[in-house]
FIKEFI-949581 format. One record per residue: z, x, y of N, C-alpha, C in turn. Coordinates in pm, whole numbers, plus 50000, padded with zeros to 5 digits. Each point is the difference from the previous one (the first is absolute). Example, Ala and Ser with C-alpha at 12.3 -4.5 7.8 and 13.67 -1.06 7.14 Angstrom:
// residues 2
@nZ 50780&nX 51319&nY 49431&caZ 50000&caX 49911&caY 50119&cZ 50000&cX 50090&cY 50120
@nZ 49928&nX 49965&nY 50105&caZ 50006&caX 50082&caY 50119&cZ 50073&cX 49923&cY 50109
//
This chain:
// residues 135
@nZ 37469&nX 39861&nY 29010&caZ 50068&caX 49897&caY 49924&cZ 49905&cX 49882&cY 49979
@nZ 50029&nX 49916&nY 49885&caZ 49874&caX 49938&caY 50006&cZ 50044&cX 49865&cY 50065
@nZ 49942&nX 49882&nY 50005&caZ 50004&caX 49913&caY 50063&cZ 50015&cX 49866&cY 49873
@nZ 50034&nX 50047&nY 49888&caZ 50012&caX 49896&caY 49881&cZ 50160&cX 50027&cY 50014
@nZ 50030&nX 49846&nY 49968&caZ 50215&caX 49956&caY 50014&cZ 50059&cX 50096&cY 49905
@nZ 50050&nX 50060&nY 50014&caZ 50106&caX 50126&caY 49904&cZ 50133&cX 49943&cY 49982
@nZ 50085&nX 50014&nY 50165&caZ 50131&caX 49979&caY 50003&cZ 50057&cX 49911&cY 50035
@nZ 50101&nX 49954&nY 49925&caZ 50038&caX 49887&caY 50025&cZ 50140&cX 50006&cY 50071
@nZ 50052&nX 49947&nY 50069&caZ 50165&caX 49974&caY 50036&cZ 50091&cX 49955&cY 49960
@nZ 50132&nX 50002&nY 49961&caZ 50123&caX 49992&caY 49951&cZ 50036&cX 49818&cY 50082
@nZ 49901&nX 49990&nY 50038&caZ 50026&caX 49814&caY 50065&cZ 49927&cX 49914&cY 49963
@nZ 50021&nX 49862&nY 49989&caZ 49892&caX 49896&caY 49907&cZ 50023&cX 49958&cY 50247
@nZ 49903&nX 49883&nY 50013&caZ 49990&caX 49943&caY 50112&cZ 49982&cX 49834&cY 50023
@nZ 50007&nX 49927&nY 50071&caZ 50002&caX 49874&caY 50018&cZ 49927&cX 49978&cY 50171
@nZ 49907&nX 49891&nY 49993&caZ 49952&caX 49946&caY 50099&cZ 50032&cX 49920&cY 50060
@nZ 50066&nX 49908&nY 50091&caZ 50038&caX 49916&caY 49993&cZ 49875&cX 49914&cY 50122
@nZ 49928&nX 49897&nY 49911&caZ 49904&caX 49923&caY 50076&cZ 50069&cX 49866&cY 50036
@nZ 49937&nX 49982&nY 50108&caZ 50062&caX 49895&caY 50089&cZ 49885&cX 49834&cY 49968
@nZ 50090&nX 49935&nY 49972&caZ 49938&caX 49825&caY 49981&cZ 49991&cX 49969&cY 50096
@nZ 49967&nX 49843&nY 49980&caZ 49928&caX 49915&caY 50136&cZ 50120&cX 49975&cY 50051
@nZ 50133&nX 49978&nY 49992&caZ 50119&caX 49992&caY 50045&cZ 50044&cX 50064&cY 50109
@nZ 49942&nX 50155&nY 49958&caZ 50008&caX 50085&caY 50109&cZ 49954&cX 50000&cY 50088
@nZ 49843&nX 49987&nY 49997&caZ 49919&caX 49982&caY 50129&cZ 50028&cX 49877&cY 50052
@nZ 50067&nX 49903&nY 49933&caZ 50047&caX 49895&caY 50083&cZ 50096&cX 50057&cY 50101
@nZ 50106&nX 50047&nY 49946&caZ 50107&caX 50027&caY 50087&cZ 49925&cX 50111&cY 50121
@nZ 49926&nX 50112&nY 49947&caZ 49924&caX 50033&caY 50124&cZ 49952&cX 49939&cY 50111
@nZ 49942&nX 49895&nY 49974&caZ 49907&caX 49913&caY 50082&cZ 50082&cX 49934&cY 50062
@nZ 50122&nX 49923&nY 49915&caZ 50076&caX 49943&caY 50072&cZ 50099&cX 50065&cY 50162
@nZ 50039&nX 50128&nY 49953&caZ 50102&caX 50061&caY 50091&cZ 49933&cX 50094&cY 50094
@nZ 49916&nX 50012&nY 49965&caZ 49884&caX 50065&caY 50123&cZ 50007&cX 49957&cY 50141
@nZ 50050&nX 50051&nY 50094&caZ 49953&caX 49971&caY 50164&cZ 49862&cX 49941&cY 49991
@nZ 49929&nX 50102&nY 49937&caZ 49841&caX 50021&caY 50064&cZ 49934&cX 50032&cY 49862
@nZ 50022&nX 49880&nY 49923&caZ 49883&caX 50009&caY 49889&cZ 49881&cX 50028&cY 49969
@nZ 49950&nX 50037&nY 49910&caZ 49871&caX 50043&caY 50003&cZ 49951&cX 49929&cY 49864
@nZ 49900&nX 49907&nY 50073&caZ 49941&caX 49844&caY 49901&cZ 49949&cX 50065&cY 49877
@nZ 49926&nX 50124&nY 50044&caZ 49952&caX 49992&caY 49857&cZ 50041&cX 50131&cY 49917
@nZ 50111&nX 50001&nY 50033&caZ 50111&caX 50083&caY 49859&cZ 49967&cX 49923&cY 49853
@nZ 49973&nX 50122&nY 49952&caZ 50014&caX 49868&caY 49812&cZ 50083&cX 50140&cY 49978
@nZ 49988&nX 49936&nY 49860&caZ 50140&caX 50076&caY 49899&cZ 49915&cX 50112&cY 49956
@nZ 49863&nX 50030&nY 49968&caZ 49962&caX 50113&caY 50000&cZ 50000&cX 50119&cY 50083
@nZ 50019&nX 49966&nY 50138&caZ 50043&caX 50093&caY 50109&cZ 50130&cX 50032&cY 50023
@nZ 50099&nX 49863&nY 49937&caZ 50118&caX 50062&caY 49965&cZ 50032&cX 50120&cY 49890
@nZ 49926&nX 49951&nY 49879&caZ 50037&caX 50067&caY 49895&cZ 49926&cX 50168&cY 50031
@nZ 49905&nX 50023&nY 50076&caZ 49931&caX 50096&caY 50052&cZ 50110&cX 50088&cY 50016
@nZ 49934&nX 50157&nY 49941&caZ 50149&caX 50142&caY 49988&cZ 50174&cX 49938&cY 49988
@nZ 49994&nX 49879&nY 49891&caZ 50114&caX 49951&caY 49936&cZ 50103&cX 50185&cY 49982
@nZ 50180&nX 49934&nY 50035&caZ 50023&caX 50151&caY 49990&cZ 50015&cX 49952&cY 49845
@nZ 50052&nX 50159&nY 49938&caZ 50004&caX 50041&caY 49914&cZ 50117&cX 50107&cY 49974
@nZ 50083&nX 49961&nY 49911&caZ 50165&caX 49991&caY 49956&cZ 49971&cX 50113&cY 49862
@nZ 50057&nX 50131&nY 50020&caZ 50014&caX 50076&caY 49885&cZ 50159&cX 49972&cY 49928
@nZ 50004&nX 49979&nY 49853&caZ 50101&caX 49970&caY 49932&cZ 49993&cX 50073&cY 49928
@nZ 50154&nX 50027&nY 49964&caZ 50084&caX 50084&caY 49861&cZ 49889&cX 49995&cY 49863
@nZ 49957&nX 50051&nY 49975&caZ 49890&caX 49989&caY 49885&cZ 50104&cX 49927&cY 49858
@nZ 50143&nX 50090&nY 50015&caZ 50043&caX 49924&caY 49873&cZ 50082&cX 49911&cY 50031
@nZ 49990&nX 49964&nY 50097&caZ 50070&caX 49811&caY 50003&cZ 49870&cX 49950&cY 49986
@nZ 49877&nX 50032&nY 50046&caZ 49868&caX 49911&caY 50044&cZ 49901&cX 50053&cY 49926
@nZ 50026&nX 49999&nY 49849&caZ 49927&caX 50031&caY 49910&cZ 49886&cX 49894&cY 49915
@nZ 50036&nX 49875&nY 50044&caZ 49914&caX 49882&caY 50003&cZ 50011&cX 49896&cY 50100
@nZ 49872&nX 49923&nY 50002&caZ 50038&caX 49904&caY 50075&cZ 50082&cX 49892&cY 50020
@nZ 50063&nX 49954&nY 49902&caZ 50140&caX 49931&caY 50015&cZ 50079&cX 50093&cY 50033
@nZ 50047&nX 50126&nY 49976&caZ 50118&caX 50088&caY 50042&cZ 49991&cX 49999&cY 50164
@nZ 49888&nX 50020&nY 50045&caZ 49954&caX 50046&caY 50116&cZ 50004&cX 49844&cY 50107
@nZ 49954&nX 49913&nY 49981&caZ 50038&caX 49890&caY 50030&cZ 50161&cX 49954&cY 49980
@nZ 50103&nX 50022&nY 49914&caZ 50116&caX 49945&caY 50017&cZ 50034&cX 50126&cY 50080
@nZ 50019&nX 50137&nY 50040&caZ 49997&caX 50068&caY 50072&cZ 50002&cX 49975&cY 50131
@nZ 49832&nX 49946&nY 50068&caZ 49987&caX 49973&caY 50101&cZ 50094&cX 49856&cY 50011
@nZ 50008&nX 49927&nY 49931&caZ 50122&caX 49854&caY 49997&cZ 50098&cX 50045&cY 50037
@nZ 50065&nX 50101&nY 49959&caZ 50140&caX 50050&caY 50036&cZ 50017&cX 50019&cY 50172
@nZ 49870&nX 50064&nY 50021&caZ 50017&caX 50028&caY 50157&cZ 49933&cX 49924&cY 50083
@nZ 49944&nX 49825&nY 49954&caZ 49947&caX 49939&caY 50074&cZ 50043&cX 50014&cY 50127
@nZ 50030&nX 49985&nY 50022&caZ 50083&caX 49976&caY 50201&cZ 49956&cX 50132&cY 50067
@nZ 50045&nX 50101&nY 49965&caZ 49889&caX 50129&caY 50047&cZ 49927&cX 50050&cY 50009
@nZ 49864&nX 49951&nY 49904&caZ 49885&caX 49987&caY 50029&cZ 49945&cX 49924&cY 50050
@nZ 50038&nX 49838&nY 49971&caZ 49963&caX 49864&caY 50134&cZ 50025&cX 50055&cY 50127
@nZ 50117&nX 50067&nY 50032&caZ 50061&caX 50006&caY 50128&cZ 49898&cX 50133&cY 50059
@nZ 49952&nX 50077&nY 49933&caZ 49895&caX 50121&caY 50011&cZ 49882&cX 49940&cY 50068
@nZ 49908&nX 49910&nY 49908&caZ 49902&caX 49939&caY 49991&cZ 49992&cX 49907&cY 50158
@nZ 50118&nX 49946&nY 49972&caZ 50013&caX 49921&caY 50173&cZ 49970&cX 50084&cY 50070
@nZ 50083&nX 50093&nY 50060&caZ 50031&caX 50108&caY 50068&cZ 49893&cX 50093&cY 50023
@nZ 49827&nX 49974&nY 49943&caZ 49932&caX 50042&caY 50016&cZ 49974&cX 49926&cY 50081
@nZ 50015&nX 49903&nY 50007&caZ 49862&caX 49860&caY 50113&cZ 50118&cX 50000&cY 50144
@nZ 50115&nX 49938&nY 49956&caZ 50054&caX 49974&caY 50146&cZ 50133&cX 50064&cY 49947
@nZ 50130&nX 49951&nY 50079&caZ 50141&caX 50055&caY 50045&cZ 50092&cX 49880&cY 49926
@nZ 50094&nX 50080&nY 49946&caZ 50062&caX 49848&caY 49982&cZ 50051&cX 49842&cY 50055
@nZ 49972&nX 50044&nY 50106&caZ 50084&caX 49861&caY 50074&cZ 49819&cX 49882&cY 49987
@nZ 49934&nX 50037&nY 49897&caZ 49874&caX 49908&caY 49952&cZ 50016&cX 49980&cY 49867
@nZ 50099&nX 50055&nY 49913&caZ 49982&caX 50014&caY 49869&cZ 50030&cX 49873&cY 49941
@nZ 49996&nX 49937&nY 49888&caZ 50034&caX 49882&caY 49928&cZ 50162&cX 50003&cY 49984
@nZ 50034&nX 49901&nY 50007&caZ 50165&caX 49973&caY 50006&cZ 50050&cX 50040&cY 49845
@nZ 49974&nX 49893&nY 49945&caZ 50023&caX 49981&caY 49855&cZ 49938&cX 50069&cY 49922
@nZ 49988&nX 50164&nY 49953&caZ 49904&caX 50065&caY 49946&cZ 50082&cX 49999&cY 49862
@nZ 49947&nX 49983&nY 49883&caZ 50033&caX 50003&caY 49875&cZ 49945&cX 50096&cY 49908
@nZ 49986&nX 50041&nY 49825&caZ 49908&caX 50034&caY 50000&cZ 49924&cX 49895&cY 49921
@nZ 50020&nX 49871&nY 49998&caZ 49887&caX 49892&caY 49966&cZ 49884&cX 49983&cY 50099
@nZ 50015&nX 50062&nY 50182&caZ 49925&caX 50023&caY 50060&cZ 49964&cX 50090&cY 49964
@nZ 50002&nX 50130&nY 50024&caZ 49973&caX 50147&caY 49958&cZ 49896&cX 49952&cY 49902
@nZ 50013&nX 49932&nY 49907&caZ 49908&caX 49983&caY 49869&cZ 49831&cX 49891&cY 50081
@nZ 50087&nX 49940&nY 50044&caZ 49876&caX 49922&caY 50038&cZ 49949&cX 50061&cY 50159
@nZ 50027&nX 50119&nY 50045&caZ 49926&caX 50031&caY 50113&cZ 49920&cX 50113&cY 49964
@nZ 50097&nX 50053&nY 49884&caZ 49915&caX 50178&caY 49944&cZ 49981&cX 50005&cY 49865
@nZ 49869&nX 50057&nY 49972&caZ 49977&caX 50022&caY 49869&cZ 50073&cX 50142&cY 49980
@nZ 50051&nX 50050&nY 49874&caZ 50015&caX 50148&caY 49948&cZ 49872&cX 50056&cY 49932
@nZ 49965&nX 50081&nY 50043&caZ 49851&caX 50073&caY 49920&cZ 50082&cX 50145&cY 49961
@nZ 50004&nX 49983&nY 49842&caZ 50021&caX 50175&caY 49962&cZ 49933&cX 50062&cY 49916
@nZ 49968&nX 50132&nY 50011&caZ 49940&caX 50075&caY 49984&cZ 50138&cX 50125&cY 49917
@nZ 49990&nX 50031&nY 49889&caZ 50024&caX 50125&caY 49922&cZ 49975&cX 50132&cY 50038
@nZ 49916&nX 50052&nY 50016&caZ 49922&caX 50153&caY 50025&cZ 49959&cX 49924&cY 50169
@nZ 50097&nX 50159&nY 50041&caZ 49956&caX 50041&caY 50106&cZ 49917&cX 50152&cY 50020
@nZ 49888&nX 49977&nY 49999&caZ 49915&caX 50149&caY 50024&cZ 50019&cX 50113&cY 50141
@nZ 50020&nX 50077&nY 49952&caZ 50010&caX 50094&caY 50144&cZ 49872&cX 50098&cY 49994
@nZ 49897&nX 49969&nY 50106&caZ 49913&caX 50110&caY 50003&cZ 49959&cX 50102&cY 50070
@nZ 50138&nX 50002&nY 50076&caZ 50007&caX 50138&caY 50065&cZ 50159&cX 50056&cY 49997
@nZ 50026&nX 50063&nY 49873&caZ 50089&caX 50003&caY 49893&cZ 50052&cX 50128&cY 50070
@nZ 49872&nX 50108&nY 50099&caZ 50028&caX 50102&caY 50049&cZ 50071&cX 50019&cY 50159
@nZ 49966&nX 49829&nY 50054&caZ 50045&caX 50022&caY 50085&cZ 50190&cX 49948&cY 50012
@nZ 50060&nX 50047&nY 50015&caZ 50161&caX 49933&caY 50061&cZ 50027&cX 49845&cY 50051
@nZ 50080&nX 49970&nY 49961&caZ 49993&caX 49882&caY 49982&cZ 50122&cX 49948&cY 50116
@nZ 49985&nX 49926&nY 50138&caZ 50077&caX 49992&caY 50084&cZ 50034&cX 49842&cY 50014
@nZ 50153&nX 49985&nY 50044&caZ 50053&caX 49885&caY 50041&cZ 50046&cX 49969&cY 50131
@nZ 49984&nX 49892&nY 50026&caZ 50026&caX 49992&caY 50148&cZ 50078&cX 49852&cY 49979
@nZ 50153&nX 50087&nY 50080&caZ 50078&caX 49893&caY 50047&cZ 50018&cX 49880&cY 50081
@nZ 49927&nX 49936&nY 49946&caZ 49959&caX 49913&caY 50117&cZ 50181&cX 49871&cY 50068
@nZ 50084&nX 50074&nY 49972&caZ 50147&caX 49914&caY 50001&cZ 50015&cX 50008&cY 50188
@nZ 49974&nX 50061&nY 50030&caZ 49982&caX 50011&caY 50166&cZ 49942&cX 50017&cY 50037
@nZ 49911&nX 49916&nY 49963&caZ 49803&caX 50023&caY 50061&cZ 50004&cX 49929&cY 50196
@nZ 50109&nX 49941&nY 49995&caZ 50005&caX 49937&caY 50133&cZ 50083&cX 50098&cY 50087
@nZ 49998&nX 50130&nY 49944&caZ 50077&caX 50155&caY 50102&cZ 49876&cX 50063&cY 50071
@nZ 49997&nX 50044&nY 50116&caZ 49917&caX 50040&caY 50088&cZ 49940&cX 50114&cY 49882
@nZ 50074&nX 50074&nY 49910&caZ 49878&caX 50097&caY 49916&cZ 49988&cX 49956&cY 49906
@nZ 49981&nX 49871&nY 50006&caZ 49940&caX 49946&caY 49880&cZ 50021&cX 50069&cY 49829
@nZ 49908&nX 49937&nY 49894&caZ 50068&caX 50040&caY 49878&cZ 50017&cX 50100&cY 49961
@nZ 50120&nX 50041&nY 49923&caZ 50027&caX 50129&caY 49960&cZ 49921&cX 50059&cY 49834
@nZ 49946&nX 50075&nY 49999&caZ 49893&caX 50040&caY 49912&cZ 50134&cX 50104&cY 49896
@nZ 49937&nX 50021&nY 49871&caZ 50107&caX 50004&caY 49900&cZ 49849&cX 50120&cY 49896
@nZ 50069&nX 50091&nY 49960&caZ 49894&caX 50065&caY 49917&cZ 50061&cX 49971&cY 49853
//
């Protein structure tokens, strides 16, 4: 197979990069900070959100999209760094806007089209067997 992009996926995707807001609130709620965090080590393996290709067929679609579910992706994004009982009180999505950028992307390439494509449940990742994998 060759190694030039062929196939593409039935999903457009979104990045969601984190502002100086964020690494504030990092720095701030930290036990045991670490001085020289910048936002590039935050934004470092940023996750990455596969969407409905035909709701998220442009970047305004895909952005009022991710608007719709602000609170569950903020609340995601937290939930990477600490637990909630650190999270911001008053979360809006006028915060949401000013802590995360939306980065989207159209074409998603798949280049190993041959291999199976697996999901993992991560909804009870805090169960002694950990996430449940999905073919």
């Amino acid at each position: 197979m060759s190694d030039h992009p062929r196939f593409t996926v039935n999903r457009s995707m979104v990045m969601l990069l984190p502002q100086q807001p964020f690494l504030n609130w990092i720095q701030a709620v930290d036990p045991d900070p670490v001085p020289t965090l910048t936002l590039e080590d935050v934004r470092d393996d940023a996750s990455v959100f596969l969407l409905p290709a035909e709701v998220a067929d442009t970047p305004e679609n895909a952005l009022r999209w991710v608007e719709k579910r602000w609170r569950s992706f903020f609340e995601f994004m937290l939930g990477e760094w600490f637990d909630d009982s650190s999270w911001p009180e008053n979360m809006s999505l006028a915060m949401f806007r000013e802590w995360f950028t939306v980065r989207f992307h159209s074409m998603v390439w798949d280049m190993a089209p041959d291999a199976s494509l697996e999901y993992e449940d991560w909804e009870g990742e805090d169960d002694e067997e950990g996430p449940t994998v999905l073919h």
